[in-house]
N, C-alpha and C positions, 0 to 999 in steps of 0.2 A: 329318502329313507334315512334316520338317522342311525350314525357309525355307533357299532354296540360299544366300544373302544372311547367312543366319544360321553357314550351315556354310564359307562361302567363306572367312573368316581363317583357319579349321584346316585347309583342304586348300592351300592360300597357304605354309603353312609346309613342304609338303614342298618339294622338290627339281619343277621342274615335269614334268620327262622321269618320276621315281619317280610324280605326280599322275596322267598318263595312261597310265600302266602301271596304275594301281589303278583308271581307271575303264573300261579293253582289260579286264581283269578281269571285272567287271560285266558288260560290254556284252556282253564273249564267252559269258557264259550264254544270252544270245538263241537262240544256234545251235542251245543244246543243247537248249532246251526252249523253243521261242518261245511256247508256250500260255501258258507263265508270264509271258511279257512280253505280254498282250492286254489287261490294265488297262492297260498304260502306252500299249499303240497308239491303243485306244479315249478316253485323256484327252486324247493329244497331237496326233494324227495328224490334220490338218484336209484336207479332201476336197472342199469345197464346188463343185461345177459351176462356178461363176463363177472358176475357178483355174484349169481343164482346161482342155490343151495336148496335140496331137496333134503330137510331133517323134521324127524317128529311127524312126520306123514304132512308136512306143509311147505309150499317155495316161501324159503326168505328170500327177497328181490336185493337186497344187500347185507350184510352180515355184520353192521353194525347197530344195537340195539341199547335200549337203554336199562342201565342197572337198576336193582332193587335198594331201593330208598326215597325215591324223588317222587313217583306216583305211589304214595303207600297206600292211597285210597282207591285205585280205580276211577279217578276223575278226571285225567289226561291222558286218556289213550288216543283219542280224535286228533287231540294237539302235538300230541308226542310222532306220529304219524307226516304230520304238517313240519315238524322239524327236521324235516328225513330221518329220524328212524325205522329200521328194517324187522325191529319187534320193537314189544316192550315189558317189561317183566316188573306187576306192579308189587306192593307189601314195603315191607314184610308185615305180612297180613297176621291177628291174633283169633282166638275163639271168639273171646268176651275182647267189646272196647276196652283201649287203656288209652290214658292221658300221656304216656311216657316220663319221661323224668323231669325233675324241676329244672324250670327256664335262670338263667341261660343255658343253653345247652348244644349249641350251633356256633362256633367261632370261624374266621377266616382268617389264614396263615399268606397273607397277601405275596408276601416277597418269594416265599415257596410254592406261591399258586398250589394249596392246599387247605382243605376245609379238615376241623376238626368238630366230629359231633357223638354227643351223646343221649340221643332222644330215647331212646327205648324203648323202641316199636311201639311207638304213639299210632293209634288208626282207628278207625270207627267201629272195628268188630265183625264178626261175622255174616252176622243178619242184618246190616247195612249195606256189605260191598258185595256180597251174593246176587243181591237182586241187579245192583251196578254191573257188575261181569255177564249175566243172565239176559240182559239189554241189549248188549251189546255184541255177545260172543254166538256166531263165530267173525271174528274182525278179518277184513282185509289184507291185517300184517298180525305175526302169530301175535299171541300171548303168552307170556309166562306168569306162574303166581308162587310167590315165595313166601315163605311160611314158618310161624314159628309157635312159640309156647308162652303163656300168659306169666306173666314176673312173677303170678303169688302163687301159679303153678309149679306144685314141689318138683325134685327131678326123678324120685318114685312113679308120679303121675302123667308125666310129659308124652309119653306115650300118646294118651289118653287125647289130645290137645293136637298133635299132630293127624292120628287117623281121623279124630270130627271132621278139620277141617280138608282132610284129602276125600272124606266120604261126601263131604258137602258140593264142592269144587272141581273136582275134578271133570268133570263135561263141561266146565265154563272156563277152560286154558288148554293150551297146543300143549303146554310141559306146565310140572311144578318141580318147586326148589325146596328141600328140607334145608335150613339157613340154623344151625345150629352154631356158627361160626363171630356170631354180633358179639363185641365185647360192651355193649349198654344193657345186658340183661343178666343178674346175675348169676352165676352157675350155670352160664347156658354153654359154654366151652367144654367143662365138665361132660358135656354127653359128645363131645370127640372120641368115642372110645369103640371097639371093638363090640360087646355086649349090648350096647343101645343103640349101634346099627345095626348088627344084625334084626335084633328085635325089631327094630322098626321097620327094615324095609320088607321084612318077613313078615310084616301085617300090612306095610302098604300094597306092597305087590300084588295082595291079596283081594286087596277093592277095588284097584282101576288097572287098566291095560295102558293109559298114558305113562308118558316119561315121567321118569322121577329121576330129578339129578341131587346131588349133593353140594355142597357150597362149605368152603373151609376158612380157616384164619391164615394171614400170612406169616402167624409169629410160632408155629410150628418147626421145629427141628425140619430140617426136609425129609431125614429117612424116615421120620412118623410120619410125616404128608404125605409121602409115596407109600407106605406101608398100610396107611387108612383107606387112602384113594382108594387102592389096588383092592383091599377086601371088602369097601362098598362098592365096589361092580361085579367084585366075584358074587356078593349078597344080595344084587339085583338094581342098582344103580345104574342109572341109564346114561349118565355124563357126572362130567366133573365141572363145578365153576371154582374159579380160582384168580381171585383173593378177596376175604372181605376186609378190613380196617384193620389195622396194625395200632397196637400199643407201643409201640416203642417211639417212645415223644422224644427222644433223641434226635430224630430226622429233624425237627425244626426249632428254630431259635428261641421258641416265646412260648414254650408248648402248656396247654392247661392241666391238670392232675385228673381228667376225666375224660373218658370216651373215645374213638378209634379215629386215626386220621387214615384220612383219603386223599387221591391228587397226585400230585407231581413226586412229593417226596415217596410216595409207596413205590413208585414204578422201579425202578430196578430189586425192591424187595420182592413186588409181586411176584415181577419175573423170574425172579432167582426162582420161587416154590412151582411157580408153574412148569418151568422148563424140566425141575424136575421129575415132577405129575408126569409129562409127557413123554417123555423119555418111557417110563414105565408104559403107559396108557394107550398112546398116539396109535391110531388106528386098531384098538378095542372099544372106545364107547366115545360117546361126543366128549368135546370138551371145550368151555369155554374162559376164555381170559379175560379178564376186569384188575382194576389197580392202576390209575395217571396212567393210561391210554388218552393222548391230546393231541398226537398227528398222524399223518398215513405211514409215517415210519415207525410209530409206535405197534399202531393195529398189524402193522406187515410183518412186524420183528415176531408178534405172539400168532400170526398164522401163521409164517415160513416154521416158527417151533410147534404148529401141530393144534392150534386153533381154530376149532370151525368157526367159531362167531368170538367177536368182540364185546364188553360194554363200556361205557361212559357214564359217568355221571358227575362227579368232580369239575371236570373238563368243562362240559357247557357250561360253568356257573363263568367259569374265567374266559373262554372262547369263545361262549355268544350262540348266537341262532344258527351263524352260518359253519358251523365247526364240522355240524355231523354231516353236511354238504363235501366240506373239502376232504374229510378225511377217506370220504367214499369216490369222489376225484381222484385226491392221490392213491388209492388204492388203485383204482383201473390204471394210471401211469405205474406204478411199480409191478404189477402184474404185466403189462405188455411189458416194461423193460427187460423181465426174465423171460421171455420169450412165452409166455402163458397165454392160453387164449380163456382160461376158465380159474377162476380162482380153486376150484377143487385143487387143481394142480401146483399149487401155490402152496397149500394148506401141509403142512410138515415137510416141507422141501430141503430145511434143514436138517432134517433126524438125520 
């Protein structure tokens, strides 16, 4: 088999939006013929008891899953499964299709193993990825579906945009995510506020009995993040995800004037918001941590602070196939090292 380390300079030279176009390709064979992808579940797919997590009325068999960005279609859940992932949370999903923003729009920050993007919740729409979810759901490993609001949708109307699609979807996902937190969509930050969560989860709550979490920015003051968290779950928020993409292109050398970076350099930004989300939160509602998560010491740093689940996405571009494999490795070794026999017990061991 060839070293992904060895094949990483020649997929490096494409275009990186052309690079996961050719590995949507791949992946999307899953769908077709998942028997064909059972070598790759069986190399990669780690299960071990000491990972299992009963959340969302479903077992994750490991607590590493994959971020909202990478499957925005619903076309790699079979293959994202095959990669060992322990979910996968696909979107950010709109009402109506949109093309996202003009190409280029996808850079890679090589030396800081971090991607810089500004796509803009480019996806094929509603009444395309419905029937896609609807196919397939209910999956073996959960689903999430992250969700947002159409760009030429005013923020008068947003509302409007988020109940469609939780009225449509919601029986075709274990949880959804309100992602009001994307800096590629304009004024979508703007609805961080008091007033537009309430309103919203006070009409979602209203339609489905599934989880609904929230999803924030990492470039938040922390006492606003802790003060927002805290009154979407008093307002019916079922968990917290935390980080999406950071503006602050100061973390890297060579930074573009457009779109949120992710990777390596968000990680101790991430961390800093989430630690202090959980401080607040940690054993009131789920909570999950995203942001350059890329070893078992990453993922362990943000469960021992109070982490039920993890995600990745940045990471696999730079660490390959076998990434979500070792980090779910080292996690069983860092959990027996603490004398744990159950990651439950692991999970806020620091508060």
């Amino acid at each position: 088999m060839i070293n992904y380390e060895s094949l990483k300079p020649l997929l490096f030279k494409f275009d990186p939006e052309t690079a996961h176009h050719m590995a949507e390709t791949f992946l999307r064979f899953a769908n077709v013929c998942p028997t064909a992808f059972n070598y790759w579940t069986n190399k990669h797919f780690i299960s071990d008891e000491i990972l299992n997590q009963e959340l969302f009325g479903r077992t994750f068999l490991n607590p590493v899953g994959l971020g909202a960005g990478f499957d925005k279609n619903a076309t790699m859940i079979h293959g994202m499964q095959a990669m060992g992932f322990g979910f996968t949370e696909i979107g950010t999903l709109t009402p109506k299709p949109q093309a996202g923003n003009p190409k280029p729009r996808m850079f890679r920050h090589i030396q800081e193993k971090s991607i810089q993007n500004a796509m803009g919740f480019n996806n094929d729409g509603l009444a395309t990825i419905e029937p896609r979810l609807e196919a397939i759901f209910p999956f073996s490993t959960p689903i999430g579906v992250n969700i947002g609001k159409n760009k030429l949708t005013s923020e008068a109307d947003a509302i409007s945009d988020y109940t469609t699609l939780i009225k449509a979807l919601h029986s075709y996902g274990d949880y959804l995510v309100i992602n009001i937190s994307s800096p590629n969509t304009p004024g979508l930050r703007d609805l961080q506020n008091e007033a537009f969560i309430t309103e919203l989860f006070g009409e979602a709550k209203a339609l489905t009995s599934k989880p609904i979490l929230l999803k924030i920015a990492p470039d938040m003051e922390i006492s606003d993040a802790v003060d927002l968290t805290a009154m979407a779950v008093e307002k019916g928020a079922d968990g917290i995800i935390a980080t999406n993409t950071t503006i602050d292109y100061s973390l890297v050398s060579e930074p573009k004037d457009i779109g949120g970076l992710s990777g390596a350099v968000l990680s101790d930004k991430s961390f800093e918001i989430f630690d202090a989300v959980a401080k607040e939160l940690y054993g009131k509602t789920t909570l999950i941590s995203v942001g350059g998560i890329s070893t078992a010491e990453d993922a362990y740093r943000r469960i021992k602070a109070g982490a039920n689940l993890v995600q990745v996405l940045s990471g696999l571009i730079f660490g390959g196939p076998e990434l979500i494999k070792e980090i779910n490795l080292g996690l069983i070794e860092l959990i027996k090292a603490d004398g744990y026999s159950s990651i439950t017990q692991a999970i806020g061991a620091a508060r």
